[in-house]
C-alpha positions as CSV (number, residue, x, y, z in Angstrom):
1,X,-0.7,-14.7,0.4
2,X,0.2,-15.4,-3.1
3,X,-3.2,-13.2,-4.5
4,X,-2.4,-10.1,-2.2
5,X,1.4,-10.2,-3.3
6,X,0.6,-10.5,-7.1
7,X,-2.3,-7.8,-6.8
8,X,-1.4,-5.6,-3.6
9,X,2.2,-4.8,-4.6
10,X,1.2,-4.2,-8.2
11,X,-1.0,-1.4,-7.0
12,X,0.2,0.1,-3.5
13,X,3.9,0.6,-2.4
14,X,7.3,2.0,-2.5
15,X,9.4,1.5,-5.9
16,X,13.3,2.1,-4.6
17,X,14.6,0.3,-7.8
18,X,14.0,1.3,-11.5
19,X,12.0,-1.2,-13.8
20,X,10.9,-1.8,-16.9
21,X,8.7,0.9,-18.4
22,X,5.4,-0.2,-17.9
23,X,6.1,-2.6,-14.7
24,X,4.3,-1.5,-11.4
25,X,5.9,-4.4,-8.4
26,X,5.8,-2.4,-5.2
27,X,7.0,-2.8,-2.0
28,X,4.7,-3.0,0.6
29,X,5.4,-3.4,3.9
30,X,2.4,-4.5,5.7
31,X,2.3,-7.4,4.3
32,X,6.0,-8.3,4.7
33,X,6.3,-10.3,8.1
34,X,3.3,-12.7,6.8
35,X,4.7,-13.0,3.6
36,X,8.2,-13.5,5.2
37,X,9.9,-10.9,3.4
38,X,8.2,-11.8,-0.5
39,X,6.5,-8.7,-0.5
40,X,9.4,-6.4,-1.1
41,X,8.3,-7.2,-4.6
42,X,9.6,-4.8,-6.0
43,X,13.6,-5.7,-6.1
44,X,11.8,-9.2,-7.7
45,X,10.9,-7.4,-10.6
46,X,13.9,-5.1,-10.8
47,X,16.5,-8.2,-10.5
48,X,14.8,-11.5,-11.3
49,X,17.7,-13.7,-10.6
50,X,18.5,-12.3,-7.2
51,X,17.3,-14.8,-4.5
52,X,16.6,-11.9,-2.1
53,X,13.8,-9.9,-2.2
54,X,14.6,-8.1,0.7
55,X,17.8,-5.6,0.0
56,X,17.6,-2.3,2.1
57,X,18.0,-1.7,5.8
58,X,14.7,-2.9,8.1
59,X,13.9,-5.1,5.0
60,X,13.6,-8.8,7.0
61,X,13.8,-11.2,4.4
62,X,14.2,-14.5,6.3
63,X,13.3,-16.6,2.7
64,X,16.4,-15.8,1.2
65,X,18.7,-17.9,3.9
């Protein structure tokens, strides 16, 4: 789970939240209920030091408590 989150949402997804030039996290959604809610990557990358990952409406995020 940790590969396909670190290469699938670098390459395939939705990008709500603005990044650095340059950065490419994704969200992708098939991979979100077996990754409990990590692979809304792309928030990760946008805010570092938020302990959700999931932030918008139908994101389930059950890692963040």
């Amino acid at each position: 789970m940790t590969w396909a989150i670190n290469s699938v949402c670098h390459v395939y997804g939705e990008r709500p939240f603005m990044m650095r030039p340059g950065d490419r996290a994704a969200n992708f959604r098939p991979l979100a209920l077996l990754s409990f809610g990590e692979s809304w990557h792309n928030l990760h990358h946008a805010d570092p030091t938020s302990a959700r990952h999931g932030m918008l409406r139908g994101q389930w995020d059950p890692s963040a408590g």
